[in-house]
C-alpha positions, 0 to 999 in steps of 0.5 A: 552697612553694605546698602548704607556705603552703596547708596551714599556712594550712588547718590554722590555720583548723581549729585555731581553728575547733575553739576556737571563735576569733576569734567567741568574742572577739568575742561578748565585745567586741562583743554582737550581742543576740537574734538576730531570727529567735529573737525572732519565734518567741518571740513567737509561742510567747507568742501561743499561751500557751506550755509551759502551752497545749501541755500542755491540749492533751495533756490535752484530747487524752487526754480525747477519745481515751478518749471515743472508746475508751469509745463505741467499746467499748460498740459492740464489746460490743454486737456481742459480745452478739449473735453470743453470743446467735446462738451459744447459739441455734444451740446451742439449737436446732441447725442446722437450726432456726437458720438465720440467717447468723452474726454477722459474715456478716450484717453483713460490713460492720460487722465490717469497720468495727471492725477499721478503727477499731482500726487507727486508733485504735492509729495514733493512740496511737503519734502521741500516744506520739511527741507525747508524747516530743518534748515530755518532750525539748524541754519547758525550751526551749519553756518557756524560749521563752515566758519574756521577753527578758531571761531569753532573754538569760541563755542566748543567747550574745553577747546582752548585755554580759558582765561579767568579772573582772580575771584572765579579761577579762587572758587574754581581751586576751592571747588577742585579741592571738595571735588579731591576730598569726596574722591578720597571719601569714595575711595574709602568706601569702597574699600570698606565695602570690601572689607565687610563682604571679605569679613562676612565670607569668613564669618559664614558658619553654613559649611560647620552647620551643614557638617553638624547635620550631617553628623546627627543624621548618621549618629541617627541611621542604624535605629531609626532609618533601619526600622523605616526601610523595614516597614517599606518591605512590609516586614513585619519585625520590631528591632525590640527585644529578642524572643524566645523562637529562634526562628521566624516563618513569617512570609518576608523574613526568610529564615532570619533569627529574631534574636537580632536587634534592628 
């Protein structure tokens, strides 16, 4: 009976859960306004300019990045220039006249400093790229963010009273009332749980039947766990009938008189 209440009360909470009761109702009866939380980062959004600020920034950030391309460019060219020139000069006048090292072995260095530079500046470019898709994806809420209260609360649920017509706010009242009455039906399963489990605490008769054994098993001991500790000692005496000797010599015994009963 137990399992039977605990289901059914488990699947009522999963059936409103996904209907979203009783919070839907009460965000209509009850507006709980902007949440604070939600207010302050709004706020702080509008401080920094908002959408439009984010969008200079991109903008500012494109600019700087193809200055810094151009610079860059004209550095690389520059280095292709020489080691062409080294090259049409060692064609020129041959190895043996042209024994200045290559390009790229005279200045290892700065060669090195290129391919670093275009690593970074490909890394940079993939930042900008994911920068760039976040803000496509999130561009209405943050827009939406620096906007004002009022018009966060057109969108915010159960941020302002709601004004409803005569049919819905009808079913809307009809569904608060199922809504009170399976409350009630929960309510009063749990308290019938409760009842059960206090029922069958009292009903738990393991204490008497624990008793009970422990009655048989000392009505038992005189005979039977007497003669057991009796064998361990390797006594060889029967708790039968008394014999004639009055004496018992077996190793063991001691002097002990067999006409005791074990």
């Amino acid at each position: 009976m137990i399992t039977l209440f605990s289901v059914a009360l488990t699947e009522d909470d999963r059936v409103l859960s996904s209907l979203n009761l009783p919070g839907s109702l009460q965000a209509l009866e009850k507006p709980l306004g902007i949440p604070s939380g939600l207010v302050n980062h709004a706020e702080e959004i509008r401080q920094q300019g908002g959408i439009d600020h984010l969008f200079k920034t991109m903008r500012d950030t494109e600019q700087l990045k193809e200055n810094d391309r151009a610079i860059f460019q004209e550095g690389v060219e520059a280095l292709r220039a020489e080691a062409f020139e080294d090259e049409q000069g060692r064609r020129r006048f041959g190895t043996q006249s042209w024994t200045r090292p290559a390009s790229e072995e005279a200045a290892p260095k700065l060669y090195a400093q290129v391919r670093e530079i275009e690593q970074y500046l490909a890394s940079a470019e993939s930042s900008d790229q994911l920068v760039r898709t976040k803000l496509k994806e999130n561009e209405r809420l943050i827009a939406l963010l620096g906007d004002s209260n009022r018009d966060l609360e057109e969108v915010v649920p159960s941020s302002r009273v709601v004004s409803l017509p005569a049919k819905l706010e009808k079913e809307a009242s009809r569904l608060r009332t199922c809504v009170d009455e399976i409350s009630r039906l929960e309510s009063r399963r749990r308290r019938k749980i409760e009842a059960v489990k206090t029922k069958a605490k009292q009903d738990d008769i393991s204490e008497c039947l624990l008793h009970r054994a422990g009655q048989r098993l000392t009505a038992q001991t005189p005979s039977s766990w007497r003669k057991r500790l009796a064998w361990s000692a390797n006594i060889p005496c029967r708790a039968s009938k008394p014999s004639n000797l009055k004496t018992s010599s077996t190793p063991g015994c001691g002097n002990m008189t067999s006409t005791k009963r074990w």
